[in-house]
PyMOL Python script that loads the backbone (N, CA, C, O; Angstrom):
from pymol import cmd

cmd.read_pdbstr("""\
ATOM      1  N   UNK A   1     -23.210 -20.640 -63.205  1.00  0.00           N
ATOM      2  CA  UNK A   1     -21.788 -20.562 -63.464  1.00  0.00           C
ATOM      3  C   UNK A   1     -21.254 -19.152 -63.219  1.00  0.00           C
ATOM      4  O   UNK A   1     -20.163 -18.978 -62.677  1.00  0.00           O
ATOM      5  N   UNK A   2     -22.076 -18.095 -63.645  1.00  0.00           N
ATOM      6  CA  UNK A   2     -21.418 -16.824 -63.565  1.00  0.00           C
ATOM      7  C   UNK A   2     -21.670 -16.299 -62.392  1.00  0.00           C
ATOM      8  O   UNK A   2     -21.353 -15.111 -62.323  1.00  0.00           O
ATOM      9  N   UNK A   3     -22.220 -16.846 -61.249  1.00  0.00           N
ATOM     10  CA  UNK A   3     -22.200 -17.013 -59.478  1.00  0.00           C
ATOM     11  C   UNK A   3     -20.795 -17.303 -58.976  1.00  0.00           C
ATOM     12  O   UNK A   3     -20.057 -16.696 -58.200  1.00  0.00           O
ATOM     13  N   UNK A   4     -20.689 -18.222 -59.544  1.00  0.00           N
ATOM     14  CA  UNK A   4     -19.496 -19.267 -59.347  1.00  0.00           C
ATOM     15  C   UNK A   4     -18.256 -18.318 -59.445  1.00  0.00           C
ATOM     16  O   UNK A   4     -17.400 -18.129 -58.581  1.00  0.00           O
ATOM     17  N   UNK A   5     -18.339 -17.848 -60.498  1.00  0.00           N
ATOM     18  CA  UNK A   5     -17.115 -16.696 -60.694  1.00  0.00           C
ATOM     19  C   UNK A   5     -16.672 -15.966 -60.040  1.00  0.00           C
ATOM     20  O   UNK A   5     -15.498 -15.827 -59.698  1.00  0.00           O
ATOM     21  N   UNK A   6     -18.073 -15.088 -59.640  1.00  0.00           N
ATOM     22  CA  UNK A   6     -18.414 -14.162 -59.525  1.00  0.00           C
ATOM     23  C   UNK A   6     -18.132 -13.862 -57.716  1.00  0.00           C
ATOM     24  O   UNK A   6     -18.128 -12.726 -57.240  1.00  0.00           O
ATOM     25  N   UNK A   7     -17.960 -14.857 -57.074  1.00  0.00           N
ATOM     26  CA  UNK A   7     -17.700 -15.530 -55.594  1.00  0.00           C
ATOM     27  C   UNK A   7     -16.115 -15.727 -55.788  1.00  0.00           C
ATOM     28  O   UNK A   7     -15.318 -15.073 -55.115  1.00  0.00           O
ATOM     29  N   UNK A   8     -15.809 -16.435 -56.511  1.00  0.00           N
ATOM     30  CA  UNK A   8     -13.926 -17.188 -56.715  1.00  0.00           C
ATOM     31  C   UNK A   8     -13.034 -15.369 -56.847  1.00  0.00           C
ATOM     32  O   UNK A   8     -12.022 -14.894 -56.332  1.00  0.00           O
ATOM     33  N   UNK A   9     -14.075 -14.846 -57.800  1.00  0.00           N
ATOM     34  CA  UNK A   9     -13.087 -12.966 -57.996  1.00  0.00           C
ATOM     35  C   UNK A   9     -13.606 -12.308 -56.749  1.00  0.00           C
ATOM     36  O   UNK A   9     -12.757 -11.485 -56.406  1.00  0.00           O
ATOM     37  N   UNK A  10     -14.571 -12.305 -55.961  1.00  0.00           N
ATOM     38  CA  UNK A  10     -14.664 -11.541 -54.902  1.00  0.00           C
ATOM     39  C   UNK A  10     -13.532 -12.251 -53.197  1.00  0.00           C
ATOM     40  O   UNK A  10     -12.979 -11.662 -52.268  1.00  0.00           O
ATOM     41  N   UNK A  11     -13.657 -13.503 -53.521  1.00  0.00           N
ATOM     42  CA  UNK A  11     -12.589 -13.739 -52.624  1.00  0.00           C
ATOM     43  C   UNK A  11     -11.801 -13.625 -53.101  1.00  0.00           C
ATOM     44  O   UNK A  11     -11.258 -13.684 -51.998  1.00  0.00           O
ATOM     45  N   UNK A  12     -10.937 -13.482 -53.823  1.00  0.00           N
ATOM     46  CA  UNK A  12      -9.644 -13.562 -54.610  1.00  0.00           C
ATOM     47  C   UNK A  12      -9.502 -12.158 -53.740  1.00  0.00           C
ATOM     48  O   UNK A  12      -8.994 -12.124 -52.619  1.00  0.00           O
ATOM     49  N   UNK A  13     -10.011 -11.054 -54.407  1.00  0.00           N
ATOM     50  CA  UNK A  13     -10.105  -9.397 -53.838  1.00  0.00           C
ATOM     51  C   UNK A  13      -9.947  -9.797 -52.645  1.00  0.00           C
ATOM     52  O   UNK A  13      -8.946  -9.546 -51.974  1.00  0.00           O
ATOM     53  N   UNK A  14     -10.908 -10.452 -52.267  1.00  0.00           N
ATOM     54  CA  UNK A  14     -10.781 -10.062 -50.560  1.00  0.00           C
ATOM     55  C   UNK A  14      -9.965 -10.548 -49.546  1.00  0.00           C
ATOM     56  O   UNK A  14     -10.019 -10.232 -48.357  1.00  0.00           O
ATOM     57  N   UNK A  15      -9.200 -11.340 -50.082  1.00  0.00           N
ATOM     58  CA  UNK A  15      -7.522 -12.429 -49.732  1.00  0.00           C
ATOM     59  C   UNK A  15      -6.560 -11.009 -49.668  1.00  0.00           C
ATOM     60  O   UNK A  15      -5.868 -10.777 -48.677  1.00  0.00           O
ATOM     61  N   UNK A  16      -6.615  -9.918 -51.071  1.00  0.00           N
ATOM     62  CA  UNK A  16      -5.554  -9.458 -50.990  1.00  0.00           C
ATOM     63  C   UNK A  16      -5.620  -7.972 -50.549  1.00  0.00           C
ATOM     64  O   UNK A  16      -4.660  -7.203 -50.593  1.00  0.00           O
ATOM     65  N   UNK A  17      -6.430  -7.769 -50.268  1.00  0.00           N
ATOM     66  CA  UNK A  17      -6.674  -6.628 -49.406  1.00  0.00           C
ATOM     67  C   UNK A  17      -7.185  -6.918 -48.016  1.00  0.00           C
ATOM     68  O   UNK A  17      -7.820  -5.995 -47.506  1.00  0.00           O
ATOM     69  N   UNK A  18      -6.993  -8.312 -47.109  1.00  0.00           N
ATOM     70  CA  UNK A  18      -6.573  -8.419 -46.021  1.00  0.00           C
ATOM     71  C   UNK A  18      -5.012  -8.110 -46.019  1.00  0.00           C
ATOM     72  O   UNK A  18      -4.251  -7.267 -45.545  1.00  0.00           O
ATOM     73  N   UNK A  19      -4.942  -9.473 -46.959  1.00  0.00           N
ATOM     74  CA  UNK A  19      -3.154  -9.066 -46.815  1.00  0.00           C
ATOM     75  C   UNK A  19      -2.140  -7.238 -47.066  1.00  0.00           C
ATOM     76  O   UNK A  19      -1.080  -6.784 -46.635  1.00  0.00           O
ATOM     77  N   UNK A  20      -3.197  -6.750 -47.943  1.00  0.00           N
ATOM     78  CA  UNK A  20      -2.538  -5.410 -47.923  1.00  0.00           C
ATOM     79  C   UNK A  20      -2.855  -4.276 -46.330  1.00  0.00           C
ATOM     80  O   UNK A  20      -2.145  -3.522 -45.665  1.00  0.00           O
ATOM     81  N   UNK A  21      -4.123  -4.663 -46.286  1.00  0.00           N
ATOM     82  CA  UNK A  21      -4.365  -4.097 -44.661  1.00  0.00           C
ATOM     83  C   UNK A  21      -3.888  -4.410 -43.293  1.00  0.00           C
ATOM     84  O   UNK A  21      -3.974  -3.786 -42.235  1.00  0.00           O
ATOM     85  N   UNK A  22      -3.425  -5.416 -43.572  1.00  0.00           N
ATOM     86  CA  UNK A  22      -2.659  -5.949 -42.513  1.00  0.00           C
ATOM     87  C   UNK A  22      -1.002  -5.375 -42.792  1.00  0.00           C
ATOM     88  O   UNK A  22      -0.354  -4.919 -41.850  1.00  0.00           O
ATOM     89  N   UNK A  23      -0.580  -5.439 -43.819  1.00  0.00           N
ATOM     90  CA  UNK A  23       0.867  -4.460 -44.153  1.00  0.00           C
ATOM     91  C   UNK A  23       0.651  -3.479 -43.793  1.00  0.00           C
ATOM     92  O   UNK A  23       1.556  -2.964 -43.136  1.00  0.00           O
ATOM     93  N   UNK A  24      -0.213  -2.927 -43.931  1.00  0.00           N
ATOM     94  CA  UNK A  24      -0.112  -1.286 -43.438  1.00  0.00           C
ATOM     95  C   UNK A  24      -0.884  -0.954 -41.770  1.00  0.00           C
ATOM     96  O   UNK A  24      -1.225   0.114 -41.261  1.00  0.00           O
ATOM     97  N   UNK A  25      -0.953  -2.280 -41.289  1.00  0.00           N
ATOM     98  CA  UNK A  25      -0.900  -1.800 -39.563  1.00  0.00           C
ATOM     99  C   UNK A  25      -2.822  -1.876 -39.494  1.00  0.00           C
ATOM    100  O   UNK A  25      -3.255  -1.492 -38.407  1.00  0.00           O
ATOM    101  N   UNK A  26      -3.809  -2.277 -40.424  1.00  0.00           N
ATOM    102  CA  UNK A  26      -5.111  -2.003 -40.291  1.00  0.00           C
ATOM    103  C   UNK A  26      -5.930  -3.528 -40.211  1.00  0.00           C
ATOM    104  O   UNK A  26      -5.138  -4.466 -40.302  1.00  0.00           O
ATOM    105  N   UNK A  27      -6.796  -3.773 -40.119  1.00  0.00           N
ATOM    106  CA  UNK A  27      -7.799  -4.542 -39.578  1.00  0.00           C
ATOM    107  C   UNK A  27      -7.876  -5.334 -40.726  1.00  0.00           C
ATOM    108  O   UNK A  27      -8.674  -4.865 -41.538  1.00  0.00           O
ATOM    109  N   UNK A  28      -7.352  -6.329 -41.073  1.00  0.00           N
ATOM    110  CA  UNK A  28      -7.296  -7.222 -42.165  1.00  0.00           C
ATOM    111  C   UNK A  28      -8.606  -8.143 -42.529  1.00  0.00           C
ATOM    112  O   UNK A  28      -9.208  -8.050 -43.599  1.00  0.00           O
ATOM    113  N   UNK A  29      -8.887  -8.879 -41.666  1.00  0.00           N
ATOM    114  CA  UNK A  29      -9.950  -9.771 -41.017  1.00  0.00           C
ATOM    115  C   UNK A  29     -10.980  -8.826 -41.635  1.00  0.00           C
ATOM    116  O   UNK A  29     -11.563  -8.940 -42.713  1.00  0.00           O
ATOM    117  N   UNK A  30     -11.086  -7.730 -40.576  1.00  0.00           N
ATOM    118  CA  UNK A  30     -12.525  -6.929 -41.100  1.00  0.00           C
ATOM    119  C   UNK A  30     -12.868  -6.742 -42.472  1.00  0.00           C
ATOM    120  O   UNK A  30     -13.922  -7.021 -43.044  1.00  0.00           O
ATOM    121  N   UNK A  31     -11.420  -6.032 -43.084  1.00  0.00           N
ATOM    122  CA  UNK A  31     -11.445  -5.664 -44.506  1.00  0.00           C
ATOM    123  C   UNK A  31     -11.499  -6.657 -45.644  1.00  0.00           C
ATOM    124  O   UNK A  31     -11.737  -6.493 -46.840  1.00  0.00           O
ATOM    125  N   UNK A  32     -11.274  -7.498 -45.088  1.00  0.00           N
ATOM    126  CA  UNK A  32     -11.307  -8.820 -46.493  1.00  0.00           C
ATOM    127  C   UNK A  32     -12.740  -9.170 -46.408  1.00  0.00           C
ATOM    128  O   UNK A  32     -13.518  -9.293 -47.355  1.00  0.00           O
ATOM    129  N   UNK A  33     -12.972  -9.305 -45.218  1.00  0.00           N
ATOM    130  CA  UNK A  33     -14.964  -9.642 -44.857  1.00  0.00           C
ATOM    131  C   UNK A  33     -15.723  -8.733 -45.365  1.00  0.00           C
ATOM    132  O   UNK A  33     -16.735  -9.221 -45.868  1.00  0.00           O
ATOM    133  N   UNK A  34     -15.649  -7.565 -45.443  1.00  0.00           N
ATOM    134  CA  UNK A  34     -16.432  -6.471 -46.171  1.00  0.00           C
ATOM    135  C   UNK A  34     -15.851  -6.354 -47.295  1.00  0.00           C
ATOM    136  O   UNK A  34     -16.701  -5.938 -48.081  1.00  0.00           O
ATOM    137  N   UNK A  35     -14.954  -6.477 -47.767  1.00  0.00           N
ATOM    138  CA  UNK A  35     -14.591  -6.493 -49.333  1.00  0.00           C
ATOM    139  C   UNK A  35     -15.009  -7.749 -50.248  1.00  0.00           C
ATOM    140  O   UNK A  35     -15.296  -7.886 -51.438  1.00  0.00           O
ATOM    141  N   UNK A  36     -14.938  -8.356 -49.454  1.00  0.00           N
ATOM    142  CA  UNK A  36     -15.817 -10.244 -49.922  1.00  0.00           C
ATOM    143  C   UNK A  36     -17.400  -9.939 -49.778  1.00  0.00           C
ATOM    144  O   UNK A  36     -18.033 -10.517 -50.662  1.00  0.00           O
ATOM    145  N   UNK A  37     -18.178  -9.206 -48.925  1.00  0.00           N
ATOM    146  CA  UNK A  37     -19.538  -9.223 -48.613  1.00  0.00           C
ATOM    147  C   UNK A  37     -19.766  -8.194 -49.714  1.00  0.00           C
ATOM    148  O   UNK A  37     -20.427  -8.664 -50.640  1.00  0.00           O
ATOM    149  N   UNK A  38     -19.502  -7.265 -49.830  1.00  0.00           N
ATOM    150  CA  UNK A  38     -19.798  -5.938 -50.841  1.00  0.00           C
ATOM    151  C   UNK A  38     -18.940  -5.425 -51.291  1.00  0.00           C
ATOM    152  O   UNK A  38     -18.608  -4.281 -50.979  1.00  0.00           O
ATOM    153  N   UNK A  39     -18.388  -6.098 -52.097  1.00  0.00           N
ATOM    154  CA  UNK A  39     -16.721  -5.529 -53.365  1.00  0.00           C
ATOM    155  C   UNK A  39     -17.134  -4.444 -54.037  1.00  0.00           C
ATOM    156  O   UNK A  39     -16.256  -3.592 -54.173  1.00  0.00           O
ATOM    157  N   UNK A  40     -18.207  -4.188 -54.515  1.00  0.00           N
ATOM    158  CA  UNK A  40     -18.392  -2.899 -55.316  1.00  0.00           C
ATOM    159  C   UNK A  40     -18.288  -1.509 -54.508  1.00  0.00           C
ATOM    160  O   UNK A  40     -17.661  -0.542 -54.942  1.00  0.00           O
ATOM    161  N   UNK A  41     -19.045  -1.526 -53.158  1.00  0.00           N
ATOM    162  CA  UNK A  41     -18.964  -0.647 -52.087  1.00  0.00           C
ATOM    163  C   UNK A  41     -17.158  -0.329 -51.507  1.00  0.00           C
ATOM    164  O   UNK A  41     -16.297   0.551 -51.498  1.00  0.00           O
ATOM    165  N   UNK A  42     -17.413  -1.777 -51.072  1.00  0.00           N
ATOM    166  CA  UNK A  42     -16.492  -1.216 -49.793  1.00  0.00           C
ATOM    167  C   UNK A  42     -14.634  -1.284 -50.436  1.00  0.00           C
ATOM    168  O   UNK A  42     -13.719  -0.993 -49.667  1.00  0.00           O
ATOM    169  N   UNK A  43     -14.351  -1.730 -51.985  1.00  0.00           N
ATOM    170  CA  UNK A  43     -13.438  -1.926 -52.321  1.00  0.00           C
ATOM    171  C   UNK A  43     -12.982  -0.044 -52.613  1.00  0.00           C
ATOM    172  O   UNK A  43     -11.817   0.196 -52.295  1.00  0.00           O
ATOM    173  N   UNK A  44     -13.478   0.714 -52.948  1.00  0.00           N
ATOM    174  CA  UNK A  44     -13.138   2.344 -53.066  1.00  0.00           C
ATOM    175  C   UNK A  44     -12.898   2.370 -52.043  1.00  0.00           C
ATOM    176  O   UNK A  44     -11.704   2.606 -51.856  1.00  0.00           O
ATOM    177  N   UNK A  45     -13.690   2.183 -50.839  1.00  0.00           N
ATOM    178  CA  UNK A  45     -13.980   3.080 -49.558  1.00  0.00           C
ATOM    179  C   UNK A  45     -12.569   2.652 -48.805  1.00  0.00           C
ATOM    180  O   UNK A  45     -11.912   3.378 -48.058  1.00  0.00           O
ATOM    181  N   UNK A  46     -12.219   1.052 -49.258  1.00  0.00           N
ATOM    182  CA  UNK A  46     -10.665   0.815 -48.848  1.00  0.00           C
ATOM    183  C   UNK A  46      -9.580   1.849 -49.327  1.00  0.00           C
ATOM    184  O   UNK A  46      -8.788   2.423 -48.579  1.00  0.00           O
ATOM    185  N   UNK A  47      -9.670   2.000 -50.720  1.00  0.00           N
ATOM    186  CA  UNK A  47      -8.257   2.588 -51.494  1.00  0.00           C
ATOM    187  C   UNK A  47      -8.460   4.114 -50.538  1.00  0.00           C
ATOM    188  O   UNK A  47      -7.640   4.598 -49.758  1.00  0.00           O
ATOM    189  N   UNK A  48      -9.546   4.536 -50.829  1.00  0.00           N
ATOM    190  CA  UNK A  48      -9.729   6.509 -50.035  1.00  0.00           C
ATOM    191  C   UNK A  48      -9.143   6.287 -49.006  1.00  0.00           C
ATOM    192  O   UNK A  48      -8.391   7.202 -48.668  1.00  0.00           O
ATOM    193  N   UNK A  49      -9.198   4.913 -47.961  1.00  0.00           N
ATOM    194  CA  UNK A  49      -8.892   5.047 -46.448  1.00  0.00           C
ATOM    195  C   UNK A  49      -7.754   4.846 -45.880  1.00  0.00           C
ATOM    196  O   UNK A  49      -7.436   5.485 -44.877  1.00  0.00           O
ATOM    197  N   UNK A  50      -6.813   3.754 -46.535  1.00  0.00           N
ATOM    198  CA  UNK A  50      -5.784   3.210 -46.475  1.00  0.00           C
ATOM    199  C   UNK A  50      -4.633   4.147 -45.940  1.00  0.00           C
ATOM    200  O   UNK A  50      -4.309   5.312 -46.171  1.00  0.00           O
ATOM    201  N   UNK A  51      -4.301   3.452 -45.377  1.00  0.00           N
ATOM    202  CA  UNK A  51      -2.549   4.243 -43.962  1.00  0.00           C
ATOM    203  C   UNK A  51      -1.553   3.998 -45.304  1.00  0.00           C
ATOM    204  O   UNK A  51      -1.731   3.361 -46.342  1.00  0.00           O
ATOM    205  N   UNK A  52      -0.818   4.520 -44.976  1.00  0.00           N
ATOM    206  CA  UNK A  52       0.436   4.184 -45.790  1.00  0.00           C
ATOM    207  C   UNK A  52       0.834   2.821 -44.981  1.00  0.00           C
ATOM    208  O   UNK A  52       0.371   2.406 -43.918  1.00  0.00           O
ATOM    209  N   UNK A  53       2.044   2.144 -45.994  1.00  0.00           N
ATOM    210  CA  UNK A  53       2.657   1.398 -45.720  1.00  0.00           C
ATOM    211  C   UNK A  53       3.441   1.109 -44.377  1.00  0.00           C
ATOM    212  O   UNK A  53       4.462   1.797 -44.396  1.00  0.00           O
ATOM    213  N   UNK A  54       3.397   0.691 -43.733  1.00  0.00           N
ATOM    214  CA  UNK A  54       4.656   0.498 -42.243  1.00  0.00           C
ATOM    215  C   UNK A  54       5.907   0.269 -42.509  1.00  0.00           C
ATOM    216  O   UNK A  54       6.054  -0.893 -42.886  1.00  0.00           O
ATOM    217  N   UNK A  55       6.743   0.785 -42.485  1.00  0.00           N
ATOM    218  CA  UNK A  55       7.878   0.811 -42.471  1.00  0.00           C
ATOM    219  C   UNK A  55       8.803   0.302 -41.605  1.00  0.00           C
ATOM    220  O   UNK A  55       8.981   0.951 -40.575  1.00  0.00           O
ATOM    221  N   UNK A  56       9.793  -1.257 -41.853  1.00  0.00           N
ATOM    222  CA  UNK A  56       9.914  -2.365 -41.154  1.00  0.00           C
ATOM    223  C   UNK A  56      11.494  -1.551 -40.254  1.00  0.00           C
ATOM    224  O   UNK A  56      12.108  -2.182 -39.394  1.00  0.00           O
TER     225      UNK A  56
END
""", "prot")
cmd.dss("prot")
cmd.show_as("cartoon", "prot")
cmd.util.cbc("prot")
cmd.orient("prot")
């Protein structure tokens, strides 16, 4: 059960930091796949890296 979770909160993360990487002009796809494969790693290494926002 605590697999189960533990999979449902790492995609959850990794839904919304495609969607935030893709707002800001960056590789969405990639970043939700590595934030879903290794959330503990690669979820910092997102916030340090991140572009600012695009401005419409």
């Amino acid at each position: 059960m605590e697999y189960l979770f533990g999979l449902i909160i790492a995609a959850i993360v990794g839904v919304l930091i495609a969607k935030d990487a893709n707002s800001r002009g960056m590789n969405g796809t990639g970043w939700g796949i590595f934030v879903f494969l290794v959330c503990i790693v690669a979820l910092p290494i997102y916030l340090i890296v991140r572009k600012p926002v695009l401005e419409e």
